[in-house]
C-alpha positions as CSV (number, residue, x, y, z in Angstrom):
1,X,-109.9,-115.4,127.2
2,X,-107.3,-116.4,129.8
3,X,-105.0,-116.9,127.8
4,X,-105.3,-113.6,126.1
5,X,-104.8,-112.3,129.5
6,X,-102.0,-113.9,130.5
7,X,-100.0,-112.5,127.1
8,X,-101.1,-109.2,128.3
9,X,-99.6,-109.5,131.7
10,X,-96.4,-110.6,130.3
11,X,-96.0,-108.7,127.1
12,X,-94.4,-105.5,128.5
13,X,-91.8,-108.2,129.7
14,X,-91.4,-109.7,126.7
15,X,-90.7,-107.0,124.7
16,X,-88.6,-105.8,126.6
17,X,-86.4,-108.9,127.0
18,X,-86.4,-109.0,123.0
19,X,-85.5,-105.5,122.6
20,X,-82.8,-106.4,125.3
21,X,-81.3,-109.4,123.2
22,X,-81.5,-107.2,119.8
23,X,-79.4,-104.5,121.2
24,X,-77.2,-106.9,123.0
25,X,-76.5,-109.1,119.8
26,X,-76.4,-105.5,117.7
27,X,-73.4,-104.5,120.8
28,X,-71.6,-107.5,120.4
29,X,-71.7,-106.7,116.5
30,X,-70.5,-103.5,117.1
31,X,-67.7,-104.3,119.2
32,X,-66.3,-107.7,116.7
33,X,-66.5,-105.2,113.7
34,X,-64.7,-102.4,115.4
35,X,-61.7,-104.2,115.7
36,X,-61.5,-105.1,112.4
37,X,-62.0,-101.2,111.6
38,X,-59.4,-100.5,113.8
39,X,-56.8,-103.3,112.1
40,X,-57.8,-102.3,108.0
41,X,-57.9,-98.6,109.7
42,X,-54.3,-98.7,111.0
43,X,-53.0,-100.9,107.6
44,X,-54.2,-98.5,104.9
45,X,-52.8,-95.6,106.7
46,X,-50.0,-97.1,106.9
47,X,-49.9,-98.0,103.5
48,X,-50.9,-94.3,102.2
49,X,-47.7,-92.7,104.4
50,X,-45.0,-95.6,103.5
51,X,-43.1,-94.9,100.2
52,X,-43.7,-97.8,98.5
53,X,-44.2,-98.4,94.4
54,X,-47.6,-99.7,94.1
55,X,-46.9,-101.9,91.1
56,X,-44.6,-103.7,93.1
57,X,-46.1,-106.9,93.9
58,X,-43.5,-108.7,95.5
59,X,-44.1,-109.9,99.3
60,X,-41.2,-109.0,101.1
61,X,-42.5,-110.1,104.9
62,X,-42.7,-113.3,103.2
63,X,-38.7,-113.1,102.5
64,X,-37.1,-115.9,105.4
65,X,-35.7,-113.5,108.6
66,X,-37.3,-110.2,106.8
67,X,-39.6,-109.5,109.6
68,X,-37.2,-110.5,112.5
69,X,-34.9,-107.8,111.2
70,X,-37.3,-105.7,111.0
71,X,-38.5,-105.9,114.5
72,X,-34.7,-106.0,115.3
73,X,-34.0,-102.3,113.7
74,X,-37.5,-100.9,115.5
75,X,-36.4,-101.8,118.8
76,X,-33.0,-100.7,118.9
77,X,-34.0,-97.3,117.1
78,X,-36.5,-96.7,119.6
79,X,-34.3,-97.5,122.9
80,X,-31.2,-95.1,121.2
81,X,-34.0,-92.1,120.6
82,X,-35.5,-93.2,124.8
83,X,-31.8,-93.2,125.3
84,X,-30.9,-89.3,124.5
85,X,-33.9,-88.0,127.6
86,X,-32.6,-87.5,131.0
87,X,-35.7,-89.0,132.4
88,X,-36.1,-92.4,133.3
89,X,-37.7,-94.6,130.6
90,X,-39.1,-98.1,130.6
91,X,-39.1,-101.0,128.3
92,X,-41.7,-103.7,128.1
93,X,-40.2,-107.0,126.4
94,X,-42.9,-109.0,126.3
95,X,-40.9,-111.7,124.3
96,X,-38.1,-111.8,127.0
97,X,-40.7,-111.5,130.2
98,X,-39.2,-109.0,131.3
99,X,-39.6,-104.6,132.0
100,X,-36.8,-102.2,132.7
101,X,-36.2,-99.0,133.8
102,X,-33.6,-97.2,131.9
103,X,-31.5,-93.9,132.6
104,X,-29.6,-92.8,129.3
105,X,-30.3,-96.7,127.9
106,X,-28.6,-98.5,131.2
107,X,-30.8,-100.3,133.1
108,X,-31.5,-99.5,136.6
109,X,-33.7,-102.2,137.8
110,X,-35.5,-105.3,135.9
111,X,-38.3,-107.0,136.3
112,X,-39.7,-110.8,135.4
113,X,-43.3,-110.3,134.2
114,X,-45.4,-113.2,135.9
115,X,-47.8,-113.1,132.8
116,X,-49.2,-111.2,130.1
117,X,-51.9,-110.2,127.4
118,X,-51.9,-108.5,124.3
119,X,-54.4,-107.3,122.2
120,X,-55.7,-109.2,119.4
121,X,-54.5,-105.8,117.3
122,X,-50.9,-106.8,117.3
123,X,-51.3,-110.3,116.0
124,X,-53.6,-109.0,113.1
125,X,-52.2,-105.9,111.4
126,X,-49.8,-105.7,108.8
127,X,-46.0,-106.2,111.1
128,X,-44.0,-104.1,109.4
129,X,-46.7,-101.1,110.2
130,X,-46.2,-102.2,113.7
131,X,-42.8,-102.1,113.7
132,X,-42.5,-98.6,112.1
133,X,-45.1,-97.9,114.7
134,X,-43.0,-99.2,117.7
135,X,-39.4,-97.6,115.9
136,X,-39.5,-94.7,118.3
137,X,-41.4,-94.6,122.1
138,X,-44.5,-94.4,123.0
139,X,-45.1,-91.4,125.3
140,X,-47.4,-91.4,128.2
141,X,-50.6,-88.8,127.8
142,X,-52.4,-90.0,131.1
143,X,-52.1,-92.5,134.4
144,X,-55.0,-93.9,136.5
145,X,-54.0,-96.0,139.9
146,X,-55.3,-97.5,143.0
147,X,-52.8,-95.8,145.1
148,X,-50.9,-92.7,145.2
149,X,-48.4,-91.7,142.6
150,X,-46.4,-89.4,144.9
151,X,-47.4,-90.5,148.8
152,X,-47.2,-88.0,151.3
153,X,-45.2,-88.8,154.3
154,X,-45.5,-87.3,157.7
155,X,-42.8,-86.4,160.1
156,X,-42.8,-85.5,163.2
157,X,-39.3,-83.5,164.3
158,X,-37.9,-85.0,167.6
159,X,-38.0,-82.8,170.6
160,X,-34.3,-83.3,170.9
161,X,-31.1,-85.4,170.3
162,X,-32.7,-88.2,172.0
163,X,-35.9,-89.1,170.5
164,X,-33.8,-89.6,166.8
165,X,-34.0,-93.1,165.5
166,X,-31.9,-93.9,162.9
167,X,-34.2,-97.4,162.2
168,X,-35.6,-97.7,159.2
169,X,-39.8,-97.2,159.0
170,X,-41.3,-100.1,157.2
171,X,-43.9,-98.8,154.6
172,X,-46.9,-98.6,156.1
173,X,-48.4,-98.2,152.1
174,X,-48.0,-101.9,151.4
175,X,-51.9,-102.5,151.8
176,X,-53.0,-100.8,149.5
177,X,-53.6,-102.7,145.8
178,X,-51.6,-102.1,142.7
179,X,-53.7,-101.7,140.0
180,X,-52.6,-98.7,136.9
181,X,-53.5,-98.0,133.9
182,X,-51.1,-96.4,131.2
183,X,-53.0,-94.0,128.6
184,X,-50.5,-93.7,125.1
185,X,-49.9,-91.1,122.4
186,X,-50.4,-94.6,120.0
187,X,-54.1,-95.2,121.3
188,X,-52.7,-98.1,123.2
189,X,-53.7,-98.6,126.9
190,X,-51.3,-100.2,129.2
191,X,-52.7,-102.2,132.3
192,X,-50.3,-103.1,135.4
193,X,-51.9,-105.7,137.9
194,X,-50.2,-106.9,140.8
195,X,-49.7,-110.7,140.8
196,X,-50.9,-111.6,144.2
197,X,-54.7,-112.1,144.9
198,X,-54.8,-113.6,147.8
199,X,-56.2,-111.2,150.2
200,X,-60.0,-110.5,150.2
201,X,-59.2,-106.8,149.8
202,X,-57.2,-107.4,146.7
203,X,-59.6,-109.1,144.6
204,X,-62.5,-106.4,145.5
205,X,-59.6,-104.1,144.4
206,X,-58.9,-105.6,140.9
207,X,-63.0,-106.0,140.7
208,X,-63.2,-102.7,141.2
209,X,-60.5,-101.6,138.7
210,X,-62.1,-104.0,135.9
211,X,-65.3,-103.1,136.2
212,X,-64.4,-98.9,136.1
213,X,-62.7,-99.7,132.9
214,X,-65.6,-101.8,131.5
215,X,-68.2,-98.9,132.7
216,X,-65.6,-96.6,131.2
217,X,-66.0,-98.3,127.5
218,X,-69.3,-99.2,127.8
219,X,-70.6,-95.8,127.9
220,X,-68.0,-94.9,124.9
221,X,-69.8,-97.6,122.8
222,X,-73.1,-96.6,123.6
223,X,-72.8,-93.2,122.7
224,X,-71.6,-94.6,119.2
225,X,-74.0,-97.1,119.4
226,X,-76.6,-94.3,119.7
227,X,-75.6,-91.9,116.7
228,X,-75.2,-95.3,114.4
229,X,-71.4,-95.5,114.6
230,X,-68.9,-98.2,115.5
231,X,-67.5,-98.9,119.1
232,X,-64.2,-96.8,119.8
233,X,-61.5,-99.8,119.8
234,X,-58.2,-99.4,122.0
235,X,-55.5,-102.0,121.7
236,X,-54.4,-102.9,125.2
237,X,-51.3,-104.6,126.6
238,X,-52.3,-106.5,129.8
239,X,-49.1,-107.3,132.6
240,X,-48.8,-108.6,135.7
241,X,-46.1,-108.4,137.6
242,X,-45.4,-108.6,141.8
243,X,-46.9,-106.3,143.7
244,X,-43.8,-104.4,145.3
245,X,-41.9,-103.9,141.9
246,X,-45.5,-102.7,140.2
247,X,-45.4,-99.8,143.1
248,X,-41.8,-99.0,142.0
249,X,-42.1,-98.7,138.1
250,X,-45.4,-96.4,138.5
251,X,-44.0,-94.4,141.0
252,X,-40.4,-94.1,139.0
253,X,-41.9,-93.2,135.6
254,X,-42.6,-89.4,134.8
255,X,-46.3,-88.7,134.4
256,X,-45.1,-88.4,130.8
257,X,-42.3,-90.7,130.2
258,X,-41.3,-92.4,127.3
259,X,-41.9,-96.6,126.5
260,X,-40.1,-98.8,124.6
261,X,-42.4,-102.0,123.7
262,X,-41.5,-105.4,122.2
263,X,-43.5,-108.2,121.5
């Protein structure tokens, strides 16, 4: 008889743990399976548009060099078609460590990127459907940031000749954390984190900025969770780069500016 009361006391708990772990091992499920959607998704479309003979057999990625020239011809066709816009552009060469910012294909500044992270989706589709993907740029849809894009800046006019001061203001922004987020025409989401995280009000900051995007495609997977359908999956690109230079390239590019990407 006790014990028959005990179970009862903790059964509610129990279930609810177990219906807990089911839905969290169904999640996980969910979430491995969706990026293999995504990868046999984005190869068979790419196989339906490409004009290829399908009786042909022969594996030509397997041909020594095939895919490097590939690559090659994607990346210089997509920084001559950035190059004909009069806005600035930006290329991300992963392979080099470095980012530019481009005007009419010259480069204007460049950066070293500290360290980086791709998306599993890069490594496992078909890489001559990447390449055809990446032969023209990617075009910015959205933007999200910890800071302003375009900070306002107050000045007060001087009574007369002698209250000017030709000294230079220091920027009084430099508190606030970088953190932005890139949204792409290619379903390909582009994070910017500033290297330093040394300052307590940094790494609240990035916690901050992590755990919006995790809310973010938590709820997106639930909702397909709900109706029986498989977790949305976005490839991301993951960089991190100094603090002062990520200011400068989210504050240079146009809210829809064009990207040139290289891994």
């Amino acid at each position: 008889m006790p014990q028959e009361m005990k179970w009862d006391k903790y059964r509610g708990y129990i279930i609810a743990a177990t219906a807990f772990l089911v839905f969290l091992i169904f999640y996980l499920a969910s979430s491995v399976s969706s990026v293999n959607h995504a990868v046999r998704a984005f190869d068979e479309s790419w196989q339906e548009s490409a004009d290829r003979n399908q009786n042909d057999t022969t594996d030509v990625c397997a041909i020594p060099g095939y895919l490097e020239l590939v690559r090659e011809k994607a990346f210089l066709g997509a920084q001559v078609k950035m190059a004909a816009s009069d806005s600035i552009g930006m290329l991300i060469n992963v392979r080099d460590s470095v980012i530019q910012l481009l005007i009419k294909g010259l480069p204007v500044r460049t950066i070293r990127i500290e360290e980086h992270d791709l998306s599993p989706f890069f490594r496992r589709v078909n890489q001559e459907a990447l390449s055809d993907m990446l032969s023209s740029p990617i075009t910015i849809t959205s933007m999200d940031a910890t800071f302003r894009k375009d900070p306002v800046t107050i000045k007060i006019a001087p009574k007369d000749t002698s209250e000017v001061k030709v000294d230079a203001k220091p920027d009084t922004t430099d508190f606030e954390a970088v953190f932005f987020t890139l949204n792409t025409d290619r379903n390909i989401r582009i994070y910017f984190e500033q290297q330093e995280n040394k300052r307590v009000a940094d790494r609240l900051a990035r916690f901050f900025f992590d755990l919006k995007d995790k809310i973010m495609y938590a709820g997106r997977s639930l909702k397909a969770i709900a109706v029986m359908d498989k977790p949305p999956y976005v490839p991301y690109i993951k960089i991190w780069i100094p603090k002062a230079e990520a200011k400068i390239v989210y504050r240079a590019i146009p809210r829809e500016g064009m990207i040139v990407f290289r891994q």
